[in-house]
C-alpha positions in Angstrom: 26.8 -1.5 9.1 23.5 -2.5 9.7 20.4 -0.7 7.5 16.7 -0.3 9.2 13.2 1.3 8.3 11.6 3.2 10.9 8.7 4.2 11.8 7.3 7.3 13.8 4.5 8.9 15.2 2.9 9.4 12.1 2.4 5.8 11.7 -1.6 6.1 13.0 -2.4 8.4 9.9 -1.8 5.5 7.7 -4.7 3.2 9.5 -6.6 1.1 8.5 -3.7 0.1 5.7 -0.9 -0.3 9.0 -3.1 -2.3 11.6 -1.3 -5.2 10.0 1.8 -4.3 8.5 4.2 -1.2 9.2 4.1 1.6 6.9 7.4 -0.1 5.4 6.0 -2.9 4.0 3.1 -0.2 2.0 3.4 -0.5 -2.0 3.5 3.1 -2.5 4.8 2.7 -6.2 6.3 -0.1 -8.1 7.8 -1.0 -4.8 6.9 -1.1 -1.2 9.2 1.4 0.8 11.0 -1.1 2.2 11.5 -2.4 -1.4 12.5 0.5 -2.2 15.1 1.9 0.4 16.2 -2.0 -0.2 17.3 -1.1 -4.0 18.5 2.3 -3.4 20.7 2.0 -0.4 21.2 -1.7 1.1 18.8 -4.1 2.2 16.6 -3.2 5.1 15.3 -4.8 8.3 12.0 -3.0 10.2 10.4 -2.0 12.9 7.5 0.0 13.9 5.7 2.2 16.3 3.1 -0.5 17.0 3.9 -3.1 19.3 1.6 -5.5 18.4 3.3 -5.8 14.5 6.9 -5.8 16.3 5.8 -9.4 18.2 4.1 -10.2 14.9 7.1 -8.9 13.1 9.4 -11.0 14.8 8.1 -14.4 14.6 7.1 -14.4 11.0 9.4 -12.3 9.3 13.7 -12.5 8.8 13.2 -8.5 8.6 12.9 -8.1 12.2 15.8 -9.7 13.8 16.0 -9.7 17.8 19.5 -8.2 17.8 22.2 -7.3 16.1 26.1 -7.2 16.2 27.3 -4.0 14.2 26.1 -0.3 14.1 23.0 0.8 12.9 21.4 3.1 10.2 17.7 3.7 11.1 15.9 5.5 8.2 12.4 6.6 8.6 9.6 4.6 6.5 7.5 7.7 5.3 10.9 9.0 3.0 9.3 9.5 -0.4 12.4 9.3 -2.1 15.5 7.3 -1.2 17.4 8.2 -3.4 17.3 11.8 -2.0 18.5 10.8 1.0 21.1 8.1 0.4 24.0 11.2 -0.2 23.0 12.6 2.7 23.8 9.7 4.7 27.4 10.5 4.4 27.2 12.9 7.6 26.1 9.9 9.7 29.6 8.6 11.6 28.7 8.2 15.2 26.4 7.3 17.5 23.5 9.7 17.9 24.2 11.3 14.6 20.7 12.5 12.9 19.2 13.9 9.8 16.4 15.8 10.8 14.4 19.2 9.9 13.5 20.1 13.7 10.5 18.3 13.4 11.0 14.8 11.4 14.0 12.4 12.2 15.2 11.2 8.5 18.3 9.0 9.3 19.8 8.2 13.0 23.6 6.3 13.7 23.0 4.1 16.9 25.8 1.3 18.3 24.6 -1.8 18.3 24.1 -2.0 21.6 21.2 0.4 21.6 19.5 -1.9 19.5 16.6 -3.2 21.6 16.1 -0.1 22.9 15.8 1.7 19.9 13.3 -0.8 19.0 10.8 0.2 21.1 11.2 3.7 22.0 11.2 7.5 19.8 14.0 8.0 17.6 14.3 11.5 18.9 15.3 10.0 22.6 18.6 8.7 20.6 20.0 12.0 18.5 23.2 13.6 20.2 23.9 16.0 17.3 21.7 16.9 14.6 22.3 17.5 10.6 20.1 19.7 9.0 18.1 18.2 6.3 15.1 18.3 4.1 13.2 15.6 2.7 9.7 15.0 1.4 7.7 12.1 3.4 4.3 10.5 3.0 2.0 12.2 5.9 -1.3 10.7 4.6 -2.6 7.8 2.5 -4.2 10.1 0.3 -0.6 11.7 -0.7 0.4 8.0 -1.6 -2.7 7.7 -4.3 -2.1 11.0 -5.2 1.3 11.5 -6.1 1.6 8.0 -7.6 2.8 8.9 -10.9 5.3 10.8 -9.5 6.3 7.6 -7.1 6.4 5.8 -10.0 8.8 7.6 -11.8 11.0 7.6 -9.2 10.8 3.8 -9.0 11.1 3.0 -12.3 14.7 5.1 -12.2 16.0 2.7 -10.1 13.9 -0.2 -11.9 15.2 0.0 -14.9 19.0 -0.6 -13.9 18.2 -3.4 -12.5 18.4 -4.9 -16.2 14.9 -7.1 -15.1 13.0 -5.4 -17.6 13.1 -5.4 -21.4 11.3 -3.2 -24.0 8.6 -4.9 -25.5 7.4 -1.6 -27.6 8.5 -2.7 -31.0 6.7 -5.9 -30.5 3.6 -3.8 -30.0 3.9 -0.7 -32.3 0.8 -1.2 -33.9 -1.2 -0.7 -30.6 0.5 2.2 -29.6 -0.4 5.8 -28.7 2.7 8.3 -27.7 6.2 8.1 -27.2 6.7 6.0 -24.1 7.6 2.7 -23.8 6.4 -0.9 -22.8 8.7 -2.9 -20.3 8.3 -6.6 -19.3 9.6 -9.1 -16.8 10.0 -12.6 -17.7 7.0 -14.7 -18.7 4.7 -11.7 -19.3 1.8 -12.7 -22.0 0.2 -9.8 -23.8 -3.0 -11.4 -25.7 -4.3 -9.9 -29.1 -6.2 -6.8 -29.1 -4.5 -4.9 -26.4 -3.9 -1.2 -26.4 -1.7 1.0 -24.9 -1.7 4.8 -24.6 2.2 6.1 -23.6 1.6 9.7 -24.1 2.0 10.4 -20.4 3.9 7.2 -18.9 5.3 3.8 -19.5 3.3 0.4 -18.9 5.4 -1.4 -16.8 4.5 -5.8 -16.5 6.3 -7.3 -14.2 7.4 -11.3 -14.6 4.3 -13.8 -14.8 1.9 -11.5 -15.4 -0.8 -11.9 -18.4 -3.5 -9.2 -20.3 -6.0 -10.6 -21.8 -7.4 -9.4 -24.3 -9.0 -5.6 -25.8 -7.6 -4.1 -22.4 -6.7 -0.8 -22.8 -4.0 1.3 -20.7 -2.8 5.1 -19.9 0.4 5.0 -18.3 1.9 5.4 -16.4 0.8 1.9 -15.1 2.5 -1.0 -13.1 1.6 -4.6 -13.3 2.5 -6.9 -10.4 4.1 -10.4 -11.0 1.8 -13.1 -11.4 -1.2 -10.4 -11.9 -4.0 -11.0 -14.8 -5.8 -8.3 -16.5 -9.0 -9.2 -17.3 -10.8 -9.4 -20.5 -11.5 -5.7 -21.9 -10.4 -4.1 -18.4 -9.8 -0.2 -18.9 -6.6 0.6 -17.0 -6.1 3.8 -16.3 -3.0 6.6 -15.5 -1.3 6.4 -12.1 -2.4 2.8 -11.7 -0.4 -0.1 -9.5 -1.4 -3.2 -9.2 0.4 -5.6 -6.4 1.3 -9.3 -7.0 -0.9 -12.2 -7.7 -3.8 -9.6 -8.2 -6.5 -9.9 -10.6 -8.4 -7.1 -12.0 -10.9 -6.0 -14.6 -13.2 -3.3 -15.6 -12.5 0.0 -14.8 -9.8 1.8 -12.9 -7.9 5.1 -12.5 -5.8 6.6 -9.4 -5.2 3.3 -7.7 -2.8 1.0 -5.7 -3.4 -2.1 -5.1 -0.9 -4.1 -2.3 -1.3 -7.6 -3.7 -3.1 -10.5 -3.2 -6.3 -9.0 -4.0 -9.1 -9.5 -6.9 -11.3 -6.6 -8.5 -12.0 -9.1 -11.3 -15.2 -7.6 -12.6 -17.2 -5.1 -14.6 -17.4 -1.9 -11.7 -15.2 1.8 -11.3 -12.5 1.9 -8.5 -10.7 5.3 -8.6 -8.4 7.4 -6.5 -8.0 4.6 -3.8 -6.0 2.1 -2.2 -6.9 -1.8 -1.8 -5.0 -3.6 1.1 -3.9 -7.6 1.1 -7.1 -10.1 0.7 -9.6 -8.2 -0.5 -12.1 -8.5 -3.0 -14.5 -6.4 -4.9 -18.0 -8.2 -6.0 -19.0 -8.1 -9.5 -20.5 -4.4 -10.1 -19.1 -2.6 -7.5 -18.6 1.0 -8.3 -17.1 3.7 -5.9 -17.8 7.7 -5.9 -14.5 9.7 -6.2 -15.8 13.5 -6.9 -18.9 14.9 -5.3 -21.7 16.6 -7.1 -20.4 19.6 -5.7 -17.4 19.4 -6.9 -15.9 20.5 -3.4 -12.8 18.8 -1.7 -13.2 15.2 -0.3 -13.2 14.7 3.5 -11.9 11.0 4.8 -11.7 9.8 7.9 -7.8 9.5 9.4 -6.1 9.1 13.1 -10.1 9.4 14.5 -11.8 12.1 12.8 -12.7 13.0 9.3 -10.0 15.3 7.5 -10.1 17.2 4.7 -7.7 15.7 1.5 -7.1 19.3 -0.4 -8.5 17.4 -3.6 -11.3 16.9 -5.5 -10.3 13.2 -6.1 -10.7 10.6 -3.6 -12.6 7.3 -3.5 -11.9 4.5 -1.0 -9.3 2.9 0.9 -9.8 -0.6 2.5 -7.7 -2.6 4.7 -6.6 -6.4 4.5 -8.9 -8.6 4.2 -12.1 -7.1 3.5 -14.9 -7.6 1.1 -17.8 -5.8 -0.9 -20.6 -8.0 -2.4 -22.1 -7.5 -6.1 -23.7 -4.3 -6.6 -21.6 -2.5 -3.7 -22.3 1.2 -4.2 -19.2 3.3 -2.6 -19.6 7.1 -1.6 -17.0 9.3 -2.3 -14.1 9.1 0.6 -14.8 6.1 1.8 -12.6 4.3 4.2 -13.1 0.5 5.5 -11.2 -0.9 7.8 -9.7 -5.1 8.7 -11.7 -7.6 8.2 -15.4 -6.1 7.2 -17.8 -7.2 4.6 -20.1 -4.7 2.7 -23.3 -5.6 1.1 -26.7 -4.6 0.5 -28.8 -2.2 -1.2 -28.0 1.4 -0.8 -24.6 3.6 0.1 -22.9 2.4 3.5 -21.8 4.6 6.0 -18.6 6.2 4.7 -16.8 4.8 7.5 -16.8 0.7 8.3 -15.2 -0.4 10.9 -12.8 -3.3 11.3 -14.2 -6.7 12.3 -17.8 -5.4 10.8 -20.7 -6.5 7.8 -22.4 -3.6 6.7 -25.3 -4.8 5.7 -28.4 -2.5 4.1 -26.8 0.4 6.1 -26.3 -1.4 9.6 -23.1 -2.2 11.3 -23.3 -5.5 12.7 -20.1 -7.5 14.3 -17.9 -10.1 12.4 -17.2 -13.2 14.8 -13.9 -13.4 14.9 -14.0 -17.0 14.2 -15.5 -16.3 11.2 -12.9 -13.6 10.4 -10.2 -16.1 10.6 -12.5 -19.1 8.9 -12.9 -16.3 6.4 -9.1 -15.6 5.7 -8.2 -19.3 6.0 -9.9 -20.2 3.1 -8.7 -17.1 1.1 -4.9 -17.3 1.7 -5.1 -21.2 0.9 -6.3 -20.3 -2.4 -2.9 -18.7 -3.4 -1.2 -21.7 -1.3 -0.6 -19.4 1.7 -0.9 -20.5 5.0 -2.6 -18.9 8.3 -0.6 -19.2 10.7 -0.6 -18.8 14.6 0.8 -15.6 14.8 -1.4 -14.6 12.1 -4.5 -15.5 14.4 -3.1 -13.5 17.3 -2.5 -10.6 14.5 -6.1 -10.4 14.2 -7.4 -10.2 17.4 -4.3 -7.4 18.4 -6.3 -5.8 15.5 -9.6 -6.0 16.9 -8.7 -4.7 19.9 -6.8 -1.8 18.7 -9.5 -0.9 16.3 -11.7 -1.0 18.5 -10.4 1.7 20.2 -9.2 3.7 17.2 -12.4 3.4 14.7 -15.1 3.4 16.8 -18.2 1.6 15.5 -21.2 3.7 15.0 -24.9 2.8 14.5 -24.3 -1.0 14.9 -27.0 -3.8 15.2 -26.0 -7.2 16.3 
């Protein structure tokens, strides 16, 4: 049997964050989905709804393979907990078998044959009989910062047996608050002076990763491998933090993919940082309104509203804020932009833009890719040509899909 991650017309919902990657590949907790579905059930190829990340998919990644030679078990990406529906899985014996709810397709049984078919068409267009089933999925990329403690915990349950982790609390119990614990990969260095508050959650630091020192945590709070906390950062509840990350002052409600630096003094709360981004020194974003009404963010080409009081930004890969950056609540910015300047930008930027003093003006793409050259090499990642052709896909579909709006060239 092969194993696959789906994804299905929901996929849009989740822009800017899946212009580059499919929703499979999101961190929505300790792991990515496909992560997770990896560790709970077997290990996972992908696909997605997009064909411009299936091309890109295929020549840079083992997790899309061109065919295969044995049955497969498609499982949709937006799942929010696999371990819910691995027993269900059990009904699935032949071709066209489903798990569905009459509106989303959990799980589908197709021969192998089918294969490339499946790969670019609707799941639904493959179900000859249908289980009934009920699962809860991701529908927005608000629900993901939202619900993160809860994602963690259900990470961390399948964590923990992996037998990667070991309890560092007794090493700390002086600079503890609460009953909850302090788990570490291999390699992890805790400098004097930390704190950690465990009333609510465990602090979770996965291998390579350092704090410095006088940071304080609420758990619960994941640490990427290879991640530094810096000097007197104040991390916050319901906080993950990607791989080879760096990240200081102050945050709270926040995911953070990997590969990305918030290294200074600045808030960032209730949002979600893509791949290669960076946040310039003092860079603060909203996350209530004065008015204490619910936040509004834009989503699939219009603003929609979140049900919460509690949202602050969400930026795709590869984009940037200079020092100073001031954020309004529900703020989303797409691929590829740079914000600077005095004042609060629009609370949508487009992909491929600089926002600069309030106007939208248009980011070459050769600079683009200069741009993210020079960043990836930094962590001895190369840019590669299907990267390139990645990024101008992305232009052209965002074109379309997040319309600039008062731009100046």
């Amino acid at each position: 049997m092969h194993y696959g991650l789906f994804d299905d017309a929901l996929f849009s919902n989740f822009y800017p964050l899946t212009y580059s990657k499919p929703f499979s590949q999101l961190r929505t907790g300790l792991f990515t989905q496909a992560e997770f579905a990896s560790a709970v059930i077997h290990p996972v190829s992908l696909i997605t709804s997009a064909d411009h990340l299936n091309r890109y998919l295929s020549v840079s990644s083992s997790l899309h393979p061109e065919s295969v030679s044995e049955p497969v078990l498609w499982m949709n990406s937006r799942i929010r907990d696999y371990s819910e529906l691995a027993p269900a899985l059990k009904e699935l014996k032949n071709q066209g078998d489903a798990l569905s709810d009459g509106t989303t397709v959990f799980a589908i049984l197709i021969d192998a044959g089918q294969y490339a078919d499946f790969c670019s068409s609707k799941p639904e267009e493959f179900i000859k009989t249908t289980f009934p089933c009920k699962l809860e999925t991701f529908d927005h990329t608000w629900e993901i910062i939202l619900d993160n403690g809860k994602t963690q915990q259900a990470h961390w349950n399948v964590a923990e047996k992996s037998g990667r982790f070991t309890d560092l609390t007794e090493l700390h119990k002086n600079s503890i608050l609460g009953s909850g614990k302090i788990f570490g990969g291999k390699n992890v260095l805790i400098h004097p002076g930390v704190t950690f508050d465990l009333r609510n959650g465990n602090v979770i630091l996965d291998d390579d990763s350092e704090v410095m020192a006088h940071s304080s945590f609420v758990g619960p709070v994941y640490i990427g491998k290879k991640s530094k906390i810096k000097i007197g950062a104040k991390i916050y509840q319901n906080t993950v933090i990607g791989p080879v990350c760096k990240v200081g002052g102050e945050v709270e409600d926040v995911i953070i993919q990997g590969y990305s630096n918030k290294q200074h003094d600045g808030f960032l709360g209730h949002a979600y940082l893509g791949e290669w981004c960076n946040l310039g020194a003092d860079t603060n974003n909203s996350d209530l309104k004065n008015t204490y009404a619910n936040v509004d963010i834009w989503e699939n080409g219009k603003f929609a509203d979140t049900g919460s009081q509690f949202m602050g930004l969400i930026m795709g890969d590869h984009s940037k804020t200079g020092i100073n950056t001031q954020l309004n609540t529900g703020t989303v910015v797409g691929f590829s932009s740079n914000i600077f300047g005095a004042g609060f930008p629009d609370r949508l930027i487009p992909s491929f833009h600089w926002s600069a003093d309030g106007r939208l003006i248009d980011y070459r793409m050769n600079k683009a890719i200069e741009t993210a050259k020079i960043v990836m090499s930094r962590r001895n990642i190369s840019f590669t040509d299907a990267d390139e052709t990645l990024f101008h896909d992305i232009k052209t579909l965002a074109a379309i899909e997040m319309p600039s709006v008062r731009k100046t060239k």
